[in-house]
C-alpha positions in Angstrom: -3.5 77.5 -166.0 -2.5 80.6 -163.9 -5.1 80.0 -161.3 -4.0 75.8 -161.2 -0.6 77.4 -160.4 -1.5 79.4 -158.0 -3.7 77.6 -156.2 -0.3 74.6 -156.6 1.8 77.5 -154.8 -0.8 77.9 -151.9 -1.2 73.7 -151.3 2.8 73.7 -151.0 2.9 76.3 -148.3 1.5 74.5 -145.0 4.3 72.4 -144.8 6.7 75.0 -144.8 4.7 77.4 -141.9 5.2 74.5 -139.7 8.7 75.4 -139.4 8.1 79.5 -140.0 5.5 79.8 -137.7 6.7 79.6 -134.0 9.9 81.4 -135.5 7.2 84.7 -136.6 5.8 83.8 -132.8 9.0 84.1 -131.5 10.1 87.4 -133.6 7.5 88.7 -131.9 8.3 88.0 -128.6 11.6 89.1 -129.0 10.6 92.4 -130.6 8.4 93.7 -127.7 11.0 92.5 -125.5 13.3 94.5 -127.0 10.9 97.6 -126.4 9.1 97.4 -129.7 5.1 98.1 -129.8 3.5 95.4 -131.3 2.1 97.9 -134.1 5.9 98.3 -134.9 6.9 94.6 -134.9 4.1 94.0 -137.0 5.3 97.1 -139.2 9.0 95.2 -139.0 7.7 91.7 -140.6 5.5 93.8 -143.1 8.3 95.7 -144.4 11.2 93.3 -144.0 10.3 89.9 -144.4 13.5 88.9 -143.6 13.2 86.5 -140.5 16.7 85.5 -139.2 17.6 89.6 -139.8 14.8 90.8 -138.4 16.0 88.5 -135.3 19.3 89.9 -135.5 18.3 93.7 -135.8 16.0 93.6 -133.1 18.8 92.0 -130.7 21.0 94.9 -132.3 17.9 97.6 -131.3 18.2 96.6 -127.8 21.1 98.0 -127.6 23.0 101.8 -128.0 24.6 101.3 -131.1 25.0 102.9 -134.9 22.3 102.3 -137.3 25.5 101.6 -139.8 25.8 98.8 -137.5 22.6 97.5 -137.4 22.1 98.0 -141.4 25.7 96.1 -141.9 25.1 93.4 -139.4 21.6 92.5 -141.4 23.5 92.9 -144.3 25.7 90.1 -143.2 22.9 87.4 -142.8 21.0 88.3 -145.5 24.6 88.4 -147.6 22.9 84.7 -149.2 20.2 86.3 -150.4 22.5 87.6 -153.6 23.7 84.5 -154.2 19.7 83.0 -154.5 18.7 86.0 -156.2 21.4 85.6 -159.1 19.9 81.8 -159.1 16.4 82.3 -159.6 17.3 85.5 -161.7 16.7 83.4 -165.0 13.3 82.3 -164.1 11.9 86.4 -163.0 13.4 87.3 -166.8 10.1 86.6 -168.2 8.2 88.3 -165.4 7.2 92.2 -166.0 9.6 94.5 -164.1 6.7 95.3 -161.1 6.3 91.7 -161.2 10.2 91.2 -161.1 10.3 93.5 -157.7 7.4 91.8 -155.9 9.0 88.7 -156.6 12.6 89.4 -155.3 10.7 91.3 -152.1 9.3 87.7 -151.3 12.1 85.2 -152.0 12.8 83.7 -148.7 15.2 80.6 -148.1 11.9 77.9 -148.9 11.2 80.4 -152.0 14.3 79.9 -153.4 14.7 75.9 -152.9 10.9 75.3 -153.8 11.2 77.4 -157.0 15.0 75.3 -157.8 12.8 72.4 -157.4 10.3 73.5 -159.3 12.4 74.1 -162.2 14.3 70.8 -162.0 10.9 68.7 -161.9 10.2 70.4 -165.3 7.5 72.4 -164.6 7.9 76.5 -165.2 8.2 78.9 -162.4 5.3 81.3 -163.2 4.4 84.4 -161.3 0.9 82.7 -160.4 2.8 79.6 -158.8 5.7 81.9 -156.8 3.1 84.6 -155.7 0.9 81.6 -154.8 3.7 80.2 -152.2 5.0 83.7 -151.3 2.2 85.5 -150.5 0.8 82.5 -148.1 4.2 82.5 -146.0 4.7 86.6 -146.2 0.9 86.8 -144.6 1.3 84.3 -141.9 4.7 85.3 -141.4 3.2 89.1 -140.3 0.0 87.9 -139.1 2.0 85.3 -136.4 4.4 88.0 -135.4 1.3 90.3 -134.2 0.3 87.4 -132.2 3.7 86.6 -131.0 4.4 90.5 -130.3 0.8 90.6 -128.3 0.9 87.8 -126.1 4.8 88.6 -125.7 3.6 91.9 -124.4 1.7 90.0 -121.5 4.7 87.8 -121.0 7.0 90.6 -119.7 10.5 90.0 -119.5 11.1 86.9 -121.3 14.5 86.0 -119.1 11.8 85.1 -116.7 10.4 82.5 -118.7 13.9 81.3 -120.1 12.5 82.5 -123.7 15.0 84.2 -124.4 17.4 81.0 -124.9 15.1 80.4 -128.3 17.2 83.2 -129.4 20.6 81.4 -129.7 19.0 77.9 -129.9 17.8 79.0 -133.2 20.7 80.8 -134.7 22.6 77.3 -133.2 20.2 75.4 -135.7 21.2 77.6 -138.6 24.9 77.2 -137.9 24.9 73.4 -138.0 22.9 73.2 -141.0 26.3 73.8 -143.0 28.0 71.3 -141.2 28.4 69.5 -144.3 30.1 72.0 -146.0 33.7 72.3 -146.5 36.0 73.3 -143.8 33.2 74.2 -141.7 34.6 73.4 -138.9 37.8 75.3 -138.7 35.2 78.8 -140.1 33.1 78.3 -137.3 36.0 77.6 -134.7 37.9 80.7 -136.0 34.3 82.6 -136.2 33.1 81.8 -132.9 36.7 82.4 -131.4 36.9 85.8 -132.6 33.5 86.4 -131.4 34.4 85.9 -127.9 37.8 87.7 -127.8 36.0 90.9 -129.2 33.0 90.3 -127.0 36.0 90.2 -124.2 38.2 93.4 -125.5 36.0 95.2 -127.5 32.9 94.6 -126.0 29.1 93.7 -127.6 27.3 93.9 -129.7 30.9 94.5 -132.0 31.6 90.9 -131.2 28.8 90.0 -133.8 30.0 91.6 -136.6 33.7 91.0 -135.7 33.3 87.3 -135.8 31.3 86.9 -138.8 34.1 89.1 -140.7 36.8 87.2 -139.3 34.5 83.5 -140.4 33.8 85.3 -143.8 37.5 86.1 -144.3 38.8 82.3 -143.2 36.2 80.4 -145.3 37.4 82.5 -148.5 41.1 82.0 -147.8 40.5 78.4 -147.2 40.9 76.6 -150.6 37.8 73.9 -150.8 38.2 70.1 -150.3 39.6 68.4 -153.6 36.7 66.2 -155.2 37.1 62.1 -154.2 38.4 60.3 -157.1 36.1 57.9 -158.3 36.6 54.1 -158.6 
């Protein structure tokens, strides 16, 4: 049974490092743009494992600023993570507490919806199954950024090549994926406003932190959308 789990977890990966993959490439790339040896970007997936902040903190590296602001700034896009770790808390209660730590270390956005599903197709969420899935993104995830941080190496300056636009274009992608939610609009208007005024008076890269506090501050004083009546 544990080894059908986990070789389950491992099938269910590929799919999933379609879509991880050229963002570990692109890490990379960004990392030893940012004047990062590709030993240390490799060191930076190992130990962090937390793409859309790494991408963040390296952009933040690049520049003169606090570490506080770096550290709070990551803190910021990871902020979901408490929110999925409270979800799949229920289902790492059985797990031993070294298993309990590994687990949380690994859960990623796919983690977390693959393991809701999971639960909700009736089948348990053992450790065999979510170290299974984990594991197979956490080593291509490193592995590819080594490869993205040596060939970005031998790129040079990526503003050259127009990489560097992947940067936004992906941070763009995660925006609009809560379109859907309520009053997304006016949090991202009021977000992205606030962004560029501070970017203006204050200067970068405080704009970044600015607007998400002032988005985080307008979506909580925003009461949600009232269900639809049904027929």
């Amino acid at each position: 049974m544990m080894r059908a789990d986990l070789v389950e977890g491992l099938r269910q990966a590929p799919p999933v490092l379609m879509s991880t993959i050229p963002f570990a490439l692109l890490f990379g790339a960004v990392a030893v743009g940012n004047g990062l040896t590709v030993a240390e970007a490799t060191l930076m997936s190992a130990t962090l494992f937390a793409g859309a902040s790494q991408l963040v903190g390296i952009e933040l590296f690049g520049h003169n600023v606090p570490a506080w602001l770096i550290v709070l700034s990551v803190f910021a896009v990871n902020f979901r993570h408490i929110l999925y770790s409270a979800a799949v808390g229920p289902f790492l209660s059985r797990f031993t507490l070294p298993q309990q730590a590994a687990s949380f270390f690994l859960l990623t956005d796919p983690q977390f919806a693959l393991a809701l599903a999971r639960d909700e197709s009736g089948k348990k969420v053992t450790f065999a199954w979510y170290m299974g899935f984990g594991l197979a993104l956490y080593v291509a995830w490193v592995g590819t950024t080594a490869v993205g941080a040596y060939f970005g190496r031998l790129i040079g300056d990526m503003e050259t090549w127009g990489i560097d636009v992947l940067l936004p274009v992906y941070f763009m992608g995660l925006l609009l994926g809560f379109r859907k939610r309520d009053n997304f609009a006016l949090v991202a208007a009021a977000s992205a406003l606030s962004s560029v005024l501070a970017h203006i008076y204050v200067g970068s890269p405080w704009h970044v932190s600015i607007g998400a506090a002032v988005g985080i501050v307008v979506a909580a004083a925003l009461p949600p959308k009232a269900p639809e009546a049904s027929e």
